[in-house]
ZAMARGU-4260 file (C-alpha; in steps of 0.2 Angstrom, whole numbers, plus 5000, padded with zeros to 4 digits):
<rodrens>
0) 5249/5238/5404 | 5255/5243/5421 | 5255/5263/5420 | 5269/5268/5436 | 5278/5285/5426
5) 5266/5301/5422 | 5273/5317/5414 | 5258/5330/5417 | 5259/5346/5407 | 5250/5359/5410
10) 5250/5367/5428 | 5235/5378/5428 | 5224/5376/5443 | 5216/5358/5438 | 5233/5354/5429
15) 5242/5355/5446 | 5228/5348/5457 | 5226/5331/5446 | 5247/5331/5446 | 5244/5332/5466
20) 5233/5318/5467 | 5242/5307/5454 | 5257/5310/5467 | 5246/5307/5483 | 5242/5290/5475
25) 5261/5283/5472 | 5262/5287/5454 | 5282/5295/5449 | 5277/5312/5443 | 5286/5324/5432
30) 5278/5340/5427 | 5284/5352/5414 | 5282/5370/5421 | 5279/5376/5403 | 5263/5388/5404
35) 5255/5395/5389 | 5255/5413/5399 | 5272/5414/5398 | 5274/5409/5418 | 5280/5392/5425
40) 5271/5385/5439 | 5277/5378/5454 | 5277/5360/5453 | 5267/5351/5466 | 5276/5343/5482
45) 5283/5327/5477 | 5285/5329/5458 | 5300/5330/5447 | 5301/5348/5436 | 5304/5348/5418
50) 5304/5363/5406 | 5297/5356/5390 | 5283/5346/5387 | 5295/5332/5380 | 5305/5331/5396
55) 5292/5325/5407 | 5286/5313/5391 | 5302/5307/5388 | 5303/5291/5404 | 5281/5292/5405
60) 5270/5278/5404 | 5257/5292/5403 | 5256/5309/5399 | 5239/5321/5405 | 5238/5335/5397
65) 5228/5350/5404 | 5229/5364/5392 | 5217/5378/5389 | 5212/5377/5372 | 5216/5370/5354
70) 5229/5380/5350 | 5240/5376/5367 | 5234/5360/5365 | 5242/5357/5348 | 5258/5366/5353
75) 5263/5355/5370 | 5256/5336/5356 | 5267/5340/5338 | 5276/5357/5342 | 5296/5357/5345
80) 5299/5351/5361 | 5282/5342/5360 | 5275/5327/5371 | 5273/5316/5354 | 5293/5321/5348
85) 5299/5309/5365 | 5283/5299/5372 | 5288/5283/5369 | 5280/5271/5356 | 5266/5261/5362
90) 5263/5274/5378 | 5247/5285/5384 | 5241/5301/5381 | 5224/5307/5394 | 5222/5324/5385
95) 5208/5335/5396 | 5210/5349/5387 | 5195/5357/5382 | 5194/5356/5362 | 5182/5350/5349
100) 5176/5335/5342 | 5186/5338/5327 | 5202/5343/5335 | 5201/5328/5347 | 5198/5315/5331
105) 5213/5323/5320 | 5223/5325/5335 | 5222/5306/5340 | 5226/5301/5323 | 5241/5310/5321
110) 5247/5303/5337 | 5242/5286/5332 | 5254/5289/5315 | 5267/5289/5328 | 5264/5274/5337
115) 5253/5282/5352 | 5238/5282/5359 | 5226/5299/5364 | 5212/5295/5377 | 5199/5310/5376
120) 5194/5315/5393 | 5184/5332/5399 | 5185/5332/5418 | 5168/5340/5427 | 5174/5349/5444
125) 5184/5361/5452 | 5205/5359/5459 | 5197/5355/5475 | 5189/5341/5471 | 5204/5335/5458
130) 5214/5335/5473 | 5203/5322/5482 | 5200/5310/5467 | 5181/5317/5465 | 5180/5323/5450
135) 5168/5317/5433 | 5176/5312/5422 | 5166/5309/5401 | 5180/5298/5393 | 5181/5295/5373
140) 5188/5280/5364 | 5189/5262/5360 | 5185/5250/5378 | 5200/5244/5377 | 5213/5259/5376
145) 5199/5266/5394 | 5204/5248/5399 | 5224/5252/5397 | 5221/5268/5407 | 5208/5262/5419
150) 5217/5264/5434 | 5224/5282/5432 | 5206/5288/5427 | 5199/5282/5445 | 5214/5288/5454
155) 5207/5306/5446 | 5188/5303/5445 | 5175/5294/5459 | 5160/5293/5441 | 5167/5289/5424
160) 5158/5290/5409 | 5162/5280/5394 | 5153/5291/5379 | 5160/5282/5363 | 5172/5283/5350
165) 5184/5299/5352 | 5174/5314/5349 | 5159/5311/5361 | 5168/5317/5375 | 5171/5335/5368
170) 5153/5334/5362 | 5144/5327/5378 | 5154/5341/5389 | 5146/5355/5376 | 5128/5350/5379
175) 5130/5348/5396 | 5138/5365/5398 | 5124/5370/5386 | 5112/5366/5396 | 5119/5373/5410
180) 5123/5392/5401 | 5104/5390/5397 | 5097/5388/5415 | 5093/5371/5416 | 5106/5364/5430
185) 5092/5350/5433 | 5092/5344/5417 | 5112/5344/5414 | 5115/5333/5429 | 5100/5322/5422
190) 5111/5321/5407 | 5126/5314/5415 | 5115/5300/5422 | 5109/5295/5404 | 5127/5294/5399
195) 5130/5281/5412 | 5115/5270/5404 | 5114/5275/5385 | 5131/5284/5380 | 5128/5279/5362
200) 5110/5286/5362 | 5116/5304/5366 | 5133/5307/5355 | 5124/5312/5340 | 5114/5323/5350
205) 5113/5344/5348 | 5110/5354/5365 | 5094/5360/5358 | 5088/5340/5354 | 5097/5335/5372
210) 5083/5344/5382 | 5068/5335/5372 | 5072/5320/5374 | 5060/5309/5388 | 5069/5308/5402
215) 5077/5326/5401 | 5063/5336/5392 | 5052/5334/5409 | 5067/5342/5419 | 5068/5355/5407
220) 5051/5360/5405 | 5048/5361/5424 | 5065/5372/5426 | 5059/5383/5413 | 5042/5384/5423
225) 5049/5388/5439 | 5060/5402/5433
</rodrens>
């Protein structure tokens, strides 16, 4: 599937960055300047404006979604003037909002009910990295729907991980940040580079078991030593 039409929803800083660099790279853009504070955004240069979620899904290929939250999340997917009420069948859904393992496995059923597909993707990196197509990116589900959506992921990410089923995503991204909240930056990037190499090995993982495995346990011991 050629992907050439984007809807982005969800202007908060990373929301309008990625939209920039989608734009930067040729994509047509339309944003919705719906904000979950109650503010609308200023659309990036270059990008079409529309007001509801289901306006800049209704001509997309592709929809990303960058939310804050499960309960915004839900709203902009099966609420009124929603993403899934004008998406059309068969199209895309790269939702990088950050919700659980749970929420990302109900919420991709649903979608699929209605003939669509919902790629899990939790983005590690700030706007100014969005902007320039740096970011990491932990992608969850099936190789062929990160197949359909290949090119917009690299056009957004320069490392992309591929952690399994949908779910793994959310899950990875809460160990790493785990890890990190715990004092143990070493060990968080060493986590990313397992992911590259043994993404399956790592999804049933808790934080607490992620920091006594081999590879990462040294790192983590000799953090906590140093501290």
């Amino acid at each position: 599937m050629t992907i050439g039409r984007i809807g982005v929803v969800g202007l908060d800083p990373m929301g309008s960055a990625m939209a920039q660099r989608l734009v930067a790279a040729g994509y047509d853009v339309t944003v919705s300047n719906w904000a979950q504070d109650g503010h609308a955004q200023v659309a990036p240069h270059g990008a079409r404006t529309a007001t509801l979620p289901a306006d800049a899904a209704e001509d997309a290929d592709l929809v990303l979604v960058s939310v804050r939250g499960e309960r915004a999340a839900d709203e902009v997917l099966f609420d009124h003037g929603s993403i899934g009420e004008t998406l059309r069948m068969g199209g895309y859904i790269l939702d990088t909002s950050a919700t659980s393992p749970g929420f990302s496995q109900v919420a991709t059923a649903k979608l699929a009910a209605y003939g669509l597909t919902r790629v899990e993707a939790r983005t590690i990196g700030d706007p100014v990295r969005a902007r320039l197509g740096k970011l990491r990116m932990l992608v969850g589900g099936s190789a062929d729907d990160l197949a359909a959506v290949a090119e917009v992921v690299r056009t957004l990410a320069s490392s992309v991980v591929h952690t399994g089923p949908v779910g793994t995503a959310s899950s990875s991204m809460a160990i790493h940040r785990s890890l990190l909240a715990d004092g143990f930056p070493a060990t968080a990037q060493a986590l990313l580079r397992e992911l590259s190499t043994q993404p399956r090995r790592l999804a049933s993982l808790s934080p607490t078991s992620a920091s006594r495995m081999p590879a990462l346990g040294v790192l983590a011991e000799a953090e906590a030593a140093s501290a």
